[in-house]
N, CA and C atoms as an extended XYZ file, in Angstrom:
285
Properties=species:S:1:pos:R:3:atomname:S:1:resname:S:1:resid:I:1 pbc="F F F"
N         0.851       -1.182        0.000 N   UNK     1
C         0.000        0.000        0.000 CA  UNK     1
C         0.894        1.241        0.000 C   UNK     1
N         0.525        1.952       -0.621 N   UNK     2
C         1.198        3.588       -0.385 CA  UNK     2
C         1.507        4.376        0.768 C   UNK     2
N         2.478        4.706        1.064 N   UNK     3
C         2.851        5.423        2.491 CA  UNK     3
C         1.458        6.216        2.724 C   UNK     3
N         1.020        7.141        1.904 N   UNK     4
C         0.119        8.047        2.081 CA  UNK     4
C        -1.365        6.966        2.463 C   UNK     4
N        -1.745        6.639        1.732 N   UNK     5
C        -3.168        5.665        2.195 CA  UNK     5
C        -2.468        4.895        3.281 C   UNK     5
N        -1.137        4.325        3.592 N   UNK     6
C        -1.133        3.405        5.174 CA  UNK     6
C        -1.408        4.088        6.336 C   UNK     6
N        -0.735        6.190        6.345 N   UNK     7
C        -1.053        6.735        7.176 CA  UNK     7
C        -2.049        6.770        7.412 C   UNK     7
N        -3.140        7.309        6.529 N   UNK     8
C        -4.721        7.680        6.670 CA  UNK     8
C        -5.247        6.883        7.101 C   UNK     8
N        -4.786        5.185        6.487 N   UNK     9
C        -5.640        4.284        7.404 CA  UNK     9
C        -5.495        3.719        8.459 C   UNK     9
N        -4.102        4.540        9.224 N   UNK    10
C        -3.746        3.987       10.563 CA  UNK    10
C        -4.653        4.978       11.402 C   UNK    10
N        -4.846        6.124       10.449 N   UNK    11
C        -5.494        6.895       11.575 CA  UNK    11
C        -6.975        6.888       11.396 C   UNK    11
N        -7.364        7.041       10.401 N   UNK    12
C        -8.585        6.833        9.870 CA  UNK    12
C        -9.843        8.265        9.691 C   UNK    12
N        -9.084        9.301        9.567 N   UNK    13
C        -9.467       10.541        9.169 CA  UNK    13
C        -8.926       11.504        8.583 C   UNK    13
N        -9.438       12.215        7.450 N   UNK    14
C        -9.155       13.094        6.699 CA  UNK    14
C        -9.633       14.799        6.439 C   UNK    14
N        -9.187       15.669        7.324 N   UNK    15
C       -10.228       16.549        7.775 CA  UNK    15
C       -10.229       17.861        6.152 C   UNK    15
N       -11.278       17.834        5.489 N   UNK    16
C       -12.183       18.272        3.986 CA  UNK    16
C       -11.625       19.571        4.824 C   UNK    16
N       -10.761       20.342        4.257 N   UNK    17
C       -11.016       22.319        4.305 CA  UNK    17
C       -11.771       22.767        3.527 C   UNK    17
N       -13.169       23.437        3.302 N   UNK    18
C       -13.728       23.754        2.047 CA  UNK    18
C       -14.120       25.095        2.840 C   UNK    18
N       -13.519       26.046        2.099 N   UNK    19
C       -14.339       27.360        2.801 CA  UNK    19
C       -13.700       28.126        3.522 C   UNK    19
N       -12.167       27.427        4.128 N   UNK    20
C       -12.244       28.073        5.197 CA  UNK    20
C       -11.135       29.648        4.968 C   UNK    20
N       -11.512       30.830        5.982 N   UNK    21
C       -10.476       31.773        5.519 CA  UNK    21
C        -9.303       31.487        5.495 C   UNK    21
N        -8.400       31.659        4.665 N   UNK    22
C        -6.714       31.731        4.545 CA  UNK    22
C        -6.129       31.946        5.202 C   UNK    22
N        -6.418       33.154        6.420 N   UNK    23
C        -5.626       33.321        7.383 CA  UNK    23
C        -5.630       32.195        8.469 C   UNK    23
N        -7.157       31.876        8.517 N   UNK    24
C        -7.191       30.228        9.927 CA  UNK    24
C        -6.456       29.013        9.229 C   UNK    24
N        -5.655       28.847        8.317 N   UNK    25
C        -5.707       27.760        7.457 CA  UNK    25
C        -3.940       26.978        8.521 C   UNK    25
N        -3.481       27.427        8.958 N   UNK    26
C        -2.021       27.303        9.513 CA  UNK    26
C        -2.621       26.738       11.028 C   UNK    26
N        -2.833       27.712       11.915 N   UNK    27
C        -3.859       27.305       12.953 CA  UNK    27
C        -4.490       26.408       13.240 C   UNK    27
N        -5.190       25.998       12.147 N   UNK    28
C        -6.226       24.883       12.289 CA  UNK    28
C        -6.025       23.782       11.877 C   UNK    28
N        -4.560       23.958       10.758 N   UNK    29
C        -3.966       22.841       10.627 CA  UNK    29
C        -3.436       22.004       11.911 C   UNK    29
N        -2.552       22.982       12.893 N   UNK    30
C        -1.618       22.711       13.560 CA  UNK    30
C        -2.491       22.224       14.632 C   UNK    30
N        -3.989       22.618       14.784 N   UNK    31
C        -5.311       22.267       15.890 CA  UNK    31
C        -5.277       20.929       15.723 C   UNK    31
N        -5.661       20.711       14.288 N   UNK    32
C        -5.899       19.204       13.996 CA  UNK    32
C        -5.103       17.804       13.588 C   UNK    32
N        -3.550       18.706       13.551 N   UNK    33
C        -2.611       17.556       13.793 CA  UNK    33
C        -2.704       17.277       14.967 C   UNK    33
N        -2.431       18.208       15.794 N   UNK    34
C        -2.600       17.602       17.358 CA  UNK    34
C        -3.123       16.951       17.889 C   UNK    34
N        -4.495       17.168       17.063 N   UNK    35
C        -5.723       16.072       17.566 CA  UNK    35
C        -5.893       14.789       17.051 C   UNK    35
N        -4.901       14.437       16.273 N   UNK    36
C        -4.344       13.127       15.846 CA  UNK    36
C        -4.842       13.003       13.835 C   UNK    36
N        -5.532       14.035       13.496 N   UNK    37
C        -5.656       13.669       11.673 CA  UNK    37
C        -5.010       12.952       11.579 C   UNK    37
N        -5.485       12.214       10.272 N   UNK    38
C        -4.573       11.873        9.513 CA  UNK    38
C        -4.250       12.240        8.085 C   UNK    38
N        -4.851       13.432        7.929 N   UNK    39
C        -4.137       14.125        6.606 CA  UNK    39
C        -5.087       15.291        6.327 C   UNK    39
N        -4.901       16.056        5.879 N   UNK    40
C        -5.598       17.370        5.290 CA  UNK    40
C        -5.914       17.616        4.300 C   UNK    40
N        -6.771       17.970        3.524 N   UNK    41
C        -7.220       18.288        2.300 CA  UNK    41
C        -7.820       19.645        1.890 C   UNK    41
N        -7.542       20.358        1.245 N   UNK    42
C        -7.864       21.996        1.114 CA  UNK    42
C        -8.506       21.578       -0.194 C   UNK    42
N        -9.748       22.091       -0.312 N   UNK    43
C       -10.644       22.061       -1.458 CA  UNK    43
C       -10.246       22.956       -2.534 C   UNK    43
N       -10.167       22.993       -3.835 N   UNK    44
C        -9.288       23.916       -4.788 CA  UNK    44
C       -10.352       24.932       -4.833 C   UNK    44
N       -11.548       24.970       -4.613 N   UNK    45
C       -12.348       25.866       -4.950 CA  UNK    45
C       -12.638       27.267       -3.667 C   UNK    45
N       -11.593       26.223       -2.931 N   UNK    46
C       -11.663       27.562       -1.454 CA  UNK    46
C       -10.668       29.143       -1.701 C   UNK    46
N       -10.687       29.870       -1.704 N   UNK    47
C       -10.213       30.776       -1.584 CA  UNK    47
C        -8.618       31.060       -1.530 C   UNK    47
N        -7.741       31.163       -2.172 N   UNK    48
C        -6.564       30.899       -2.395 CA  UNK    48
C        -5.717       29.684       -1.503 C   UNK    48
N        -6.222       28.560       -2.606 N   UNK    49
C        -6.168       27.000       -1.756 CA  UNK    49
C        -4.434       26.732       -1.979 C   UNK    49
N        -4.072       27.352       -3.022 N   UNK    50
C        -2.938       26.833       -3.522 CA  UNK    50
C        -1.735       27.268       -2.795 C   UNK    50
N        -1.873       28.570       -2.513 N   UNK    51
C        -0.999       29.294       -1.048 CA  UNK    51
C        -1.387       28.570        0.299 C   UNK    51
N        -2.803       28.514        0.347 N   UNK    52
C        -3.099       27.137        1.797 CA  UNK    52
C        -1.936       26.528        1.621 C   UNK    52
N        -2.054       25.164        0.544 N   UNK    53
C        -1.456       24.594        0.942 CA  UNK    53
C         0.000       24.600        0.968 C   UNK    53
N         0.558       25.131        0.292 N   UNK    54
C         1.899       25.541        0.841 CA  UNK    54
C         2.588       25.533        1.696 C   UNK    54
N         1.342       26.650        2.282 N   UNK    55
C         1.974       27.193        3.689 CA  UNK    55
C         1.535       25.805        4.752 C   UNK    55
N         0.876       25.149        4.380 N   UNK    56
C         0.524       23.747        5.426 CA  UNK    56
C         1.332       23.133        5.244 C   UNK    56
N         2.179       22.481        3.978 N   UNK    57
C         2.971       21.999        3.651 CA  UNK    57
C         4.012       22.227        4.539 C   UNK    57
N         4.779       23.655        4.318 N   UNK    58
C         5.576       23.976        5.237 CA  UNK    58
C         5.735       24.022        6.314 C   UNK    58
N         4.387       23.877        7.110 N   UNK    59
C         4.608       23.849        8.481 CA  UNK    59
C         4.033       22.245        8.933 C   UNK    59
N         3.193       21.467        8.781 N   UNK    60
C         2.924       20.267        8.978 CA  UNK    60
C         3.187       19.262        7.715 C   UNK    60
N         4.070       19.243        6.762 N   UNK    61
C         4.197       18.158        6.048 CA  UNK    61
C         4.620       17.368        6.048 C   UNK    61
N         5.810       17.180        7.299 N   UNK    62
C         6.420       16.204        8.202 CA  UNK    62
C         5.687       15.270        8.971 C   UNK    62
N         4.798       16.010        9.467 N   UNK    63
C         3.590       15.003       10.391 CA  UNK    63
C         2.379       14.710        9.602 C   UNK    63
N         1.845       15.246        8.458 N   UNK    64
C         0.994       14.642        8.132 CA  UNK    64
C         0.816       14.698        6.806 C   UNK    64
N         0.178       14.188        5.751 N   UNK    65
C        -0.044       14.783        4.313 CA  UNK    65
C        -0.951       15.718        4.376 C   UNK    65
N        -0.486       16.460        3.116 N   UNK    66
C        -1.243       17.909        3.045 CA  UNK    66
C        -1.493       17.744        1.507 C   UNK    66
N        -3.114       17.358        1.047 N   UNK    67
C        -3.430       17.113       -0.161 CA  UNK    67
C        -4.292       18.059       -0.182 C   UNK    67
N        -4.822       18.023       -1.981 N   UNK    68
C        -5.612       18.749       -2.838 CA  UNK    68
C        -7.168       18.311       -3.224 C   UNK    68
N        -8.271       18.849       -2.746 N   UNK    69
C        -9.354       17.975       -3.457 CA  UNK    69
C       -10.334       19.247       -4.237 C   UNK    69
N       -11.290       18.668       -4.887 N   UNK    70
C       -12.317       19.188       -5.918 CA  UNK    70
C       -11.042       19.838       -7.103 C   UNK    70
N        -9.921       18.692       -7.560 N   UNK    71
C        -9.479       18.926       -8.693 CA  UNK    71
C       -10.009       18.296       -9.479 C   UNK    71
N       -10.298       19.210      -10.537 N   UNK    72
C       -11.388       19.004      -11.659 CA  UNK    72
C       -10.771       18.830      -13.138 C   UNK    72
N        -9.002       19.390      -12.857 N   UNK    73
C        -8.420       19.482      -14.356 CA  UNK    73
C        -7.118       18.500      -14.225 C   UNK    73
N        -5.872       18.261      -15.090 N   UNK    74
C        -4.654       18.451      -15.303 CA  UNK    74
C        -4.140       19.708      -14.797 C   UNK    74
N        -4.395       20.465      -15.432 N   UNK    75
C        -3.580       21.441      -14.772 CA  UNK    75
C        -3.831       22.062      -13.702 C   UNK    75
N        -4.974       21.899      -12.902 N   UNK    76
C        -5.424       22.539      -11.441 CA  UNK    76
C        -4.198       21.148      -10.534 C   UNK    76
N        -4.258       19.905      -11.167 N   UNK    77
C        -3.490       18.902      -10.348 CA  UNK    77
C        -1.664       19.612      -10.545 C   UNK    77
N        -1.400       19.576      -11.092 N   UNK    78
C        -0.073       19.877      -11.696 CA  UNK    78
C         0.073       21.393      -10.814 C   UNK    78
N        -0.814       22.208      -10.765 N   UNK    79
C        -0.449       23.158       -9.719 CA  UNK    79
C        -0.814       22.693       -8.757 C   UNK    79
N        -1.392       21.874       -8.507 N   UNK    80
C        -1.505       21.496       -6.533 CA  UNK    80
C         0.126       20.965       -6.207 C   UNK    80
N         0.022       20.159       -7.227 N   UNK    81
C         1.658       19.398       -6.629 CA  UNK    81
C         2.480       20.175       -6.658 C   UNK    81
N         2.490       21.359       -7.647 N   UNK    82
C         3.532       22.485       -7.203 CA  UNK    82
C         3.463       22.824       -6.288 C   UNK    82
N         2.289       23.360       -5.561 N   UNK    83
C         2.090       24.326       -4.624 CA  UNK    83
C         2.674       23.514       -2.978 C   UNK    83
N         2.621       21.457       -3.536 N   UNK    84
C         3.174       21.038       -2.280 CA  UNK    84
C         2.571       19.915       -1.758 C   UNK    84
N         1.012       19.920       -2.606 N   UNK    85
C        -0.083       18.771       -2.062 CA  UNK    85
C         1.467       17.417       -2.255 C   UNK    85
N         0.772       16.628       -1.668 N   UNK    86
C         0.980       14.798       -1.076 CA  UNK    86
C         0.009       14.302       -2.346 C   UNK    86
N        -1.457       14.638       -2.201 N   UNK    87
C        -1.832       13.984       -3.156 CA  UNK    87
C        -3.053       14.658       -3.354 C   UNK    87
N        -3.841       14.827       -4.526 N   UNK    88
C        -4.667       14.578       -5.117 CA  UNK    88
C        -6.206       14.442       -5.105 C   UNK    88
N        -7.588       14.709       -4.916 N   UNK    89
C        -8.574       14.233       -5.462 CA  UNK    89
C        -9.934       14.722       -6.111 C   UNK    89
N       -10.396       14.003       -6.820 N   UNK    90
C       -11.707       14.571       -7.671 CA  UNK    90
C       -12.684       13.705       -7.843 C   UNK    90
N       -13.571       14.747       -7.548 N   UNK    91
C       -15.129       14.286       -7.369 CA  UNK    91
C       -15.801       13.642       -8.404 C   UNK    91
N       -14.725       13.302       -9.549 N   UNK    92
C       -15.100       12.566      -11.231 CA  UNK    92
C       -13.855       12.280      -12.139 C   UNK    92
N       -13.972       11.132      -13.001 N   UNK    93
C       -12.749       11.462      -13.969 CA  UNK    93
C       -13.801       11.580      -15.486 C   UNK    93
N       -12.994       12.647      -16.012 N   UNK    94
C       -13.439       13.032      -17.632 CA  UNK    94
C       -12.567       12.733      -18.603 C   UNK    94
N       -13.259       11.555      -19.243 N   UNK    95
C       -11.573       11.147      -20.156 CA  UNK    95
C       -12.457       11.943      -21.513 C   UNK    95
């Protein structure tokens, strides 16, 4: 199994960011590592998700994955992984 899915399923939660302001996004990361997550996900459609995650990256990417969800394109994925995501997900695939 993948490092990333063995963590999640040792812990068995993935806490959805959809919405939330940019400035709580560091904070609430660091709330919910503590509280044992097991990985984070910043919704692409939230409000400058791609600096989120970054900056989550940078400060919790050691302790936990810091992924991308409601990617809808190639290239919305290709900038998540720039920006730092672990991994990945979407609500459909469109071949």
């Amino acid at each position: 199994m993948h490092t990333i899915l063995e963590h999640i399923s040792q812990t068995g939660v993935v806490a959805i960011l959809r919405g939330v302001e940019p400035s709580l996004l560091v904070p609430l990361g660091r709330a919910l590592a503590a509280a044992g997550v097991g990985a984070i996900e910043i919704t692409l459609n939230s409000e400058d998700a791609l600096s989120g995650i970054a900056a989550l990256q940078t400060e919790l990417g050691g302790k936990l994955p810091i992924g991308a969800g409601t990617v809808m394109t190639g290239d919305a994925a290709r900038a998540a992984i720039e920006a730092g995501a672990s991994f990945v997900l979407t609500p459909h695939l469109a071949i």
